[in-house]
C-alpha positions in Angstrom: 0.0 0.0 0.0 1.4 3.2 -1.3 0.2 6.6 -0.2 -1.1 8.7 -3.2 1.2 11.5 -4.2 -1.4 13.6 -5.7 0.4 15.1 -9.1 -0.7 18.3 -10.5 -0.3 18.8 -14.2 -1.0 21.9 -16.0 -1.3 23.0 -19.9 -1.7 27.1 -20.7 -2.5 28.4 -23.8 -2.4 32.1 -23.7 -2.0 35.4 -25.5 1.6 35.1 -24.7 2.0 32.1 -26.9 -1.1 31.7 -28.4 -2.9 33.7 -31.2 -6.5 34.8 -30.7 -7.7 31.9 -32.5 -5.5 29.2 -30.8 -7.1 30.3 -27.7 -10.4 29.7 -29.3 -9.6 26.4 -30.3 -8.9 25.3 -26.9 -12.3 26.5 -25.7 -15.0 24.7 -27.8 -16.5 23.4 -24.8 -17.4 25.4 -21.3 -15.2 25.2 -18.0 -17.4 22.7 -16.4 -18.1 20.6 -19.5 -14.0 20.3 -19.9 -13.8 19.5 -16.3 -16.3 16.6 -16.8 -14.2 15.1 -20.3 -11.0 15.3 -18.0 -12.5 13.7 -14.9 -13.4 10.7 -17.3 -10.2 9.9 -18.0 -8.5 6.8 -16.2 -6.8 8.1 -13.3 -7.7 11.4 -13.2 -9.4 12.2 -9.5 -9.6 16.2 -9.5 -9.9 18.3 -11.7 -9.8 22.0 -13.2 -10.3 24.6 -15.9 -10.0 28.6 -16.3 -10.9 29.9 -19.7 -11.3 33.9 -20.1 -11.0 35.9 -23.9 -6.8 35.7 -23.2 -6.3 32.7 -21.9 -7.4 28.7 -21.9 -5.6 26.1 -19.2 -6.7 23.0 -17.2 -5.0 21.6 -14.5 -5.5 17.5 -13.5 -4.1 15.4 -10.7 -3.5 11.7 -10.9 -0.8 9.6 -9.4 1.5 9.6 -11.9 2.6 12.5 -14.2 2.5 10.3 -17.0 -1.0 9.9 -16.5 -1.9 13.2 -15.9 0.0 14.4 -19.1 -2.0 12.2 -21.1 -5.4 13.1 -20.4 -4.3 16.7 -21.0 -3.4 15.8 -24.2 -7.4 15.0 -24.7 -7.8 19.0 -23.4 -5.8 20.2 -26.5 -6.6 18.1 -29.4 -7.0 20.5 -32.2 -4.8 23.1 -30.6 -0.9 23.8 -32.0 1.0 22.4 -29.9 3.7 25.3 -30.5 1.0 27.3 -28.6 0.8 25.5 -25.8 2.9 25.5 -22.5 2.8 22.4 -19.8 3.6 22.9 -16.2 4.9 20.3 -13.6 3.4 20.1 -10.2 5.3 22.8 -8.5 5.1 24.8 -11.6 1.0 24.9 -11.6 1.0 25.8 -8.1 3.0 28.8 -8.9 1.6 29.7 -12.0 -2.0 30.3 -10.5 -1.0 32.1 -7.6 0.8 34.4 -10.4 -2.6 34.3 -12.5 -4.7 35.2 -9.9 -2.8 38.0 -8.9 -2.7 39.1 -12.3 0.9 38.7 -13.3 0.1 36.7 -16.2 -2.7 38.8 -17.5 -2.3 41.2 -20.8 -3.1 44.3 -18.5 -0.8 43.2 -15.3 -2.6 43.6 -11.8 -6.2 43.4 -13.9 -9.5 42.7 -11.1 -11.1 40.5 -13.4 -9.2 37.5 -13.6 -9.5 36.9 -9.5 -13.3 36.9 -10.1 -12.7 34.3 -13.3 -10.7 31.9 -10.9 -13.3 32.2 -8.6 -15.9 31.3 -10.7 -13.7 28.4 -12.5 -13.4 26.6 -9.1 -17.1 26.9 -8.5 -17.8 25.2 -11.6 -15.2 22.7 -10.8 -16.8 22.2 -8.0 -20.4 21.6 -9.1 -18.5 19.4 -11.7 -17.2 16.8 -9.2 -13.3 18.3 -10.2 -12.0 19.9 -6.8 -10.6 17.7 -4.0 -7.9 17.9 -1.4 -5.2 18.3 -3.4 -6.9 21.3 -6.3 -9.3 22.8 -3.5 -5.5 24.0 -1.7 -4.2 24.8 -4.8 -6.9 27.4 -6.0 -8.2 28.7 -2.4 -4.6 29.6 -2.1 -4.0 31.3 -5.3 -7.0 33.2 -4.8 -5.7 34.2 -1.2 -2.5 35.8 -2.7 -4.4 37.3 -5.3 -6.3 38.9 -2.3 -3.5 39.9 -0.7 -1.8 41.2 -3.8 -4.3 43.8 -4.1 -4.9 44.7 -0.6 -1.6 45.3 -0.1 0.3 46.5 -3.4 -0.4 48.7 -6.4 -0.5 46.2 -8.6 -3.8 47.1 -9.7 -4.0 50.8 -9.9 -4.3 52.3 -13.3 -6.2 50.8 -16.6 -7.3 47.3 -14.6 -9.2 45.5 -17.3 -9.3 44.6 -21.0 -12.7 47.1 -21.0 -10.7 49.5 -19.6 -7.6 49.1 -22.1 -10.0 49.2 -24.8 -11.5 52.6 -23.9 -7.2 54.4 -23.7 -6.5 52.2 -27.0 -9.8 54.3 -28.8 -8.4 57.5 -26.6 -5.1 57.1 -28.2 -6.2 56.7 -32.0 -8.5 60.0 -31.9 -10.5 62.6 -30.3 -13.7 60.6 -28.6 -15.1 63.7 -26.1 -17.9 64.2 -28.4 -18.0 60.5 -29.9 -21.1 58.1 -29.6 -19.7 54.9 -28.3 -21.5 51.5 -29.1 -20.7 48.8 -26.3 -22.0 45.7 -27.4 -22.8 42.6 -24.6 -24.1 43.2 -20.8 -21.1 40.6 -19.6 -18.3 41.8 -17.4 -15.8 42.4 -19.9 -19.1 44.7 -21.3 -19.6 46.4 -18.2 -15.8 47.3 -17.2 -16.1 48.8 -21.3 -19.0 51.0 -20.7 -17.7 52.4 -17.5 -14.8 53.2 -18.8 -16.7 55.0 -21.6 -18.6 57.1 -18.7 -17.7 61.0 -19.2 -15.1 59.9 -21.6 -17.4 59.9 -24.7 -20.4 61.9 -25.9 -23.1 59.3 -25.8 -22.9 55.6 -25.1 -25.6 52.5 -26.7 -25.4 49.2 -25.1 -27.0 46.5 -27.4 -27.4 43.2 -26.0 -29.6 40.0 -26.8 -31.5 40.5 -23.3 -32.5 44.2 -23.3 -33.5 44.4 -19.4 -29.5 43.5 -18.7 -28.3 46.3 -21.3 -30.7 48.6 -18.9 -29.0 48.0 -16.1 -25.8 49.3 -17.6 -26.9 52.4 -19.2 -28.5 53.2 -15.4 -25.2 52.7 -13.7 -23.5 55.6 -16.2 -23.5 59.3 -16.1 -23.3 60.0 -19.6 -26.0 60.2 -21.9 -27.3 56.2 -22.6 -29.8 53.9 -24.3 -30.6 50.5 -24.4 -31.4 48.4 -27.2 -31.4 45.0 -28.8 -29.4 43.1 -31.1 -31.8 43.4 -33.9 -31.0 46.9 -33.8 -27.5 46.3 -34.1 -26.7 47.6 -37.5 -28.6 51.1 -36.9 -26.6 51.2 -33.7 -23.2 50.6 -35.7 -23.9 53.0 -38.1 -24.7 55.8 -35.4 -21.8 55.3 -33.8 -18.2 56.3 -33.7 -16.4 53.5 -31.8 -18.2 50.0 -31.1 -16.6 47.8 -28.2 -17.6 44.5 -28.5 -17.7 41.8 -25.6 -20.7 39.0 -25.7 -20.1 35.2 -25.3 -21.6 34.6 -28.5 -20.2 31.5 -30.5 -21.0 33.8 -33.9 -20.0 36.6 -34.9 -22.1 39.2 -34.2 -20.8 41.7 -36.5 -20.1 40.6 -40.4 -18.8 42.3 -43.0 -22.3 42.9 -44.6 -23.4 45.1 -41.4 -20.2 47.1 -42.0 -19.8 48.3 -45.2 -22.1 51.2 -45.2 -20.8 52.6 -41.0 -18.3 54.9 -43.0 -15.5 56.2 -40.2 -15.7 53.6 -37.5 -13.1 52.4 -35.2 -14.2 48.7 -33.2 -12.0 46.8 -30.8 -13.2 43.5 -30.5 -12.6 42.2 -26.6 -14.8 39.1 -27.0 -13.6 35.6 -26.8 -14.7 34.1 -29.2 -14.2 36.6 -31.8 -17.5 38.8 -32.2 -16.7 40.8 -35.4 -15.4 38.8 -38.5 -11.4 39.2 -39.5 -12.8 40.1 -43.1 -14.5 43.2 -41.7 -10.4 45.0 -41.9 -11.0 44.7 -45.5 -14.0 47.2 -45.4 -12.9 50.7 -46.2 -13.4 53.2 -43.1 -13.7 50.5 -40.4 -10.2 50.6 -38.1 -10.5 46.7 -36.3 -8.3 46.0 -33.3 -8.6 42.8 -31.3 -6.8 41.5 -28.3 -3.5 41.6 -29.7 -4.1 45.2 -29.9 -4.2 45.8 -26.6 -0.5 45.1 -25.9 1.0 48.3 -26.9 -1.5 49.9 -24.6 -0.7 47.6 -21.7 2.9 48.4 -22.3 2.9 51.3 -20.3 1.2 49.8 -17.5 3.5 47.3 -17.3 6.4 49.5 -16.9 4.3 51.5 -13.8 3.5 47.8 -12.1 6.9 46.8 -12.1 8.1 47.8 -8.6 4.5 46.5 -7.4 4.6 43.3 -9.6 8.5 42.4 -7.9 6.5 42.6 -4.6 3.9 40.3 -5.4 6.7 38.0 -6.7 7.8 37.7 -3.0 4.8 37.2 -1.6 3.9 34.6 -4.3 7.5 33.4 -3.4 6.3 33.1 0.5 2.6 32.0 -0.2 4.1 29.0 -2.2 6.3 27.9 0.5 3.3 27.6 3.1 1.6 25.8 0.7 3.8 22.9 -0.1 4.6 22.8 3.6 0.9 22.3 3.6 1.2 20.0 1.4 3.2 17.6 3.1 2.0 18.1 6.5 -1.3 16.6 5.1 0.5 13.9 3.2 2.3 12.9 6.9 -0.9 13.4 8.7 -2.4 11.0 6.4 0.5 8.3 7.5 0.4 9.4 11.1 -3.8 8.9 11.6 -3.4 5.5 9.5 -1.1 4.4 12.8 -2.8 5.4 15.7 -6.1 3.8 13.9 -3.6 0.7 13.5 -2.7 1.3 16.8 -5.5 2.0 18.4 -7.1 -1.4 17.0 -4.3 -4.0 18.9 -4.8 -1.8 21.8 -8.2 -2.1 22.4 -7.8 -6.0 21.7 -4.9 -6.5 24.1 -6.8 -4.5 26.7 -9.9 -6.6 26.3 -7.7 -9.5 26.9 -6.1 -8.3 30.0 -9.4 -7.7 31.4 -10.9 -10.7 30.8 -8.0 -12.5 32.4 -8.0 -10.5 35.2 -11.5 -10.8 35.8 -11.1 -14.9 35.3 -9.0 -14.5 38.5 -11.0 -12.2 40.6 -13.6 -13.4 42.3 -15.4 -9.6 42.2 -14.1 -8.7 38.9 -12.5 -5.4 38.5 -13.4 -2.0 39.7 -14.8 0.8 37.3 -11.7 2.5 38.7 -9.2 -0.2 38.0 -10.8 -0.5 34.4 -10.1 3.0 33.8 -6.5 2.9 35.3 -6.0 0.1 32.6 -7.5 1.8 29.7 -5.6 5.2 31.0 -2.2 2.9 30.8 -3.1 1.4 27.1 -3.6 5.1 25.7 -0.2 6.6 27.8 1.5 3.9 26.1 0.2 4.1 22.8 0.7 7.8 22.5 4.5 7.4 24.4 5.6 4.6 21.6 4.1 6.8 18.7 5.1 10.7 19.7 8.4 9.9 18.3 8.0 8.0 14.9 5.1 10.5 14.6 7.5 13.7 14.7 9.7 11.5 12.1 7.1 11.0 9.8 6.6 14.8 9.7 10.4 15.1 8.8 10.3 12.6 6.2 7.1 14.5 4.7 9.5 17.6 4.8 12.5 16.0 3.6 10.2 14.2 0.6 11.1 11.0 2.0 8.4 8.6 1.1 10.0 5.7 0.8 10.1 5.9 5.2 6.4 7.5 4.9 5.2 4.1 2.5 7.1 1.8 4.5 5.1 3.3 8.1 1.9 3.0 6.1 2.7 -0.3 5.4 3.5 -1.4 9.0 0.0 0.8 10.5 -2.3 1.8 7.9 -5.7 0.6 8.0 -5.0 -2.9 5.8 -2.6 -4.2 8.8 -5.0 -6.3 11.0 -2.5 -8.5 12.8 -3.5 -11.4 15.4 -1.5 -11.9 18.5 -0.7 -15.3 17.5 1.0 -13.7 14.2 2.7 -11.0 16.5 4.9 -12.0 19.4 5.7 -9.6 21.9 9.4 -7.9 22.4 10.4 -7.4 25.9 9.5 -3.3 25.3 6.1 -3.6 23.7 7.5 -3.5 20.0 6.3 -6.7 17.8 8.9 -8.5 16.8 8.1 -8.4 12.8 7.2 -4.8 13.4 10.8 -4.5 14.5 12.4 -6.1 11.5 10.7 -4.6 9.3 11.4 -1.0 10.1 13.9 1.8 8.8 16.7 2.4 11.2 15.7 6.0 11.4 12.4 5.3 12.7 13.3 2.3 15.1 15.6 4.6 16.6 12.9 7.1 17.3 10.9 4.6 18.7 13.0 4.3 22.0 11.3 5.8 25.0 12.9 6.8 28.0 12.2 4.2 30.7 11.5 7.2 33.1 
């Protein structure tokens, strides 16, 4: 019997590999349908994936690496593989602490990604994908990511993709007295359209539901409307900039419903793509998508840096406690599999004692001298395990398994010896026990007669 190791493997595909459309292709099904495929697949226990419009990764524990690489490999089908970038164990651990706290994203120290995480692991969850080992892995990335923005800079400035989108239209012309088009009612939508507030004219929001493009235009200052998709191409052809951010699988926007805007500039922040590539063949319409943004983000970058090296160390610090946490529960694991071992041979040698010294009592034994036995059995249990306990928990620190698999062997749960099978040692140790036990740990195992 061998105690689980619980391997975490990783695969990212992101904007800073990845093209727009590689990214796509990574994300044909949703975060808790790819969870579900993944947990299918033979020895895969937990589970987890994060798709946003910049990046697509999944993250799987099994026993072996091996195993866990492979039914990644079912995740990317269809994907480049130059596009793609795997992460070991310790590797994945680090990597989403640094994607919650928005190191990895195209505007660094963006908000939105925390919330993305969060709401990754809750579809994990509800998909059967988070267990011990994942459920440490994300809580505590989203932790750091807390902390990174409590306690640094990192996020001050443009914070989001909307808001990147709104300096990008800002830096290619004069939009004070523009009419802005935002269309979706989504997050990405509603970071757009406040970033639009008092920076623009007038501001539309078309979405599919009308009642959730209300909402939006009630939150702004500026002058705002409301309206549906199917007044999408009067809407585009009133306005001056379009920002586009649904979850639409289509493209919302095609080349037809573009060639009669005139001047238009659009920056397409969905993922999937809302507006068609052809539309930058129709003459007056300017197209930027997310690799657009990165010449704006440039700037930010160079203002995080000094915050960014901060969260570095704490990411640095966070990741320690975690695989300290890590192997505490992997020892604790060992440690509770011997005192149930234990606990079982004590309670049958203690029922045995009784008996026999109730055969030769004529009054049988006290309630009193019952408890003085049972009081002995449990000092002596917890004396001849305090040390190889304490060893164990090196050995976890140290990555010593082969001394944590061979105690697991000796007391885990399967170990159900008889007393005929066990003969005692003169100090309480069995003898086989004895044989069989590292020299580390058997020398731990001496107690101090007084």
């Amino acid at each position: 019997m061998n105690i689980g190791t619980g391997i975490i493997a990783g695969v990212s595909v992101s904007y800073s590999h990845a093209s727009v459309e590689q990214i796509e292709a990574a994300c044909e099904t949703s975060e808790r349908e790819a969870v579900e495929a993944l947990l299918k697949r033979p020895g895969v226990s937990e589970a987890f994936v994060l798709q946003t419009c910049n990046r697509a990764e999944a993250y799987v524990v099994a026993d072996e690496a091996e195993t866990a690489r492979e039914a990644l490999d079912e995740y990317l089908v269809g994907v480049d593989p130059n596009a793609t970038h795997e992460l070991g164990h310790e590797e994945s651990l680090r990597h989403l602490m640094r994607v919650a706290c928005g190191l990895e994203s195209l505007v660094i120290g963006e908000d939105q990604i925390i919330g993305q995480v969060r709401e990754a692991y809750e579809a994990a969850r509800g998909a059967g994908g988070i267990g011990s080992t994942l459920d440490d892995a994300v809580l505590k990335a989203l932790h750091v990511g807390e902390r990174a923005r409590s306690e640094t800079a990192i996020n001050e400035g443009v914070v989001s993709l909307g808001s990147a989108a709104v300096e990008l239209a800002e830096s290619e012309r004069d939009i004070a007295d523009a009419t802005a088009l935002v269309v979706g009612a989504g997050k990405m939508a509603t970071l757009a359209a406040r970033a639009l507030d008092d920076a623009v004219d007038r501001v539309v929001v078309a979405n599919r539901t009308l009642p959730h493009a209300e909402h939006i235009v009630e939150e702004l200052d500026t002058d705002a409307a409301a309206v549906g998709l199917a007044a999408l191409p009067i809407a585009v052809e009133e306005a001056d900039i379009v920002v586009t951010a649904t979850g639409s699988d289509d493209h919302v926007l095609d080349s037809d419903t573009l060639e009669e805007v005139g001047e238009t500039l659009i920056i397409d922040i969905a993922q999937p793509r809302d507006v068609t590539p052809a539309a930058r063949t129709v003459e007056e319409v300017e197209l930027h998508d997310l690799d657009s943004l990165q010449s704006v983000t440039d700037e930010t970058r160079s203002q995080r840096r000094e915050a960014a090296e901060t969260v570095e160390a704490m990411i640095d610090e966070e990741f320690d406690h975690l695989i300290a946490q890590y192997k505490r529960k992997r020892a604790d694991q060992v440690i509770g599999a011997m005192y149930e071992g234990a606990e079982r041979i004590k309670a049958r040698e203690l029922r045995t004692a009784v008996s026999k010294l109730e055969a030769e009592s004529d009054d049988g034994l006290t309630d009193e001298q019952q408890e003085i036995l049972e009081s002995m059995a449990d000092a002596l249990v917890g004396q001849i395990l305090s040390a190889p306990t304490q060893s164990l928990r090196d050995a976890a620190e140290n990555d010593d398994w082969t001394t944590i698999n061979t105690a697991l062997q000796l007391f885990g749960p399967g170990l159900k010896p008889e007393p005929a099978d066990i003969p005692e040692a003169p100090d309480g140790i069995p003898d086989e026990m004895r044989r069989q036990m590292p020299d580390a740990v058997l020398e731990q195992l001496t107690v101090d007669d007084d």
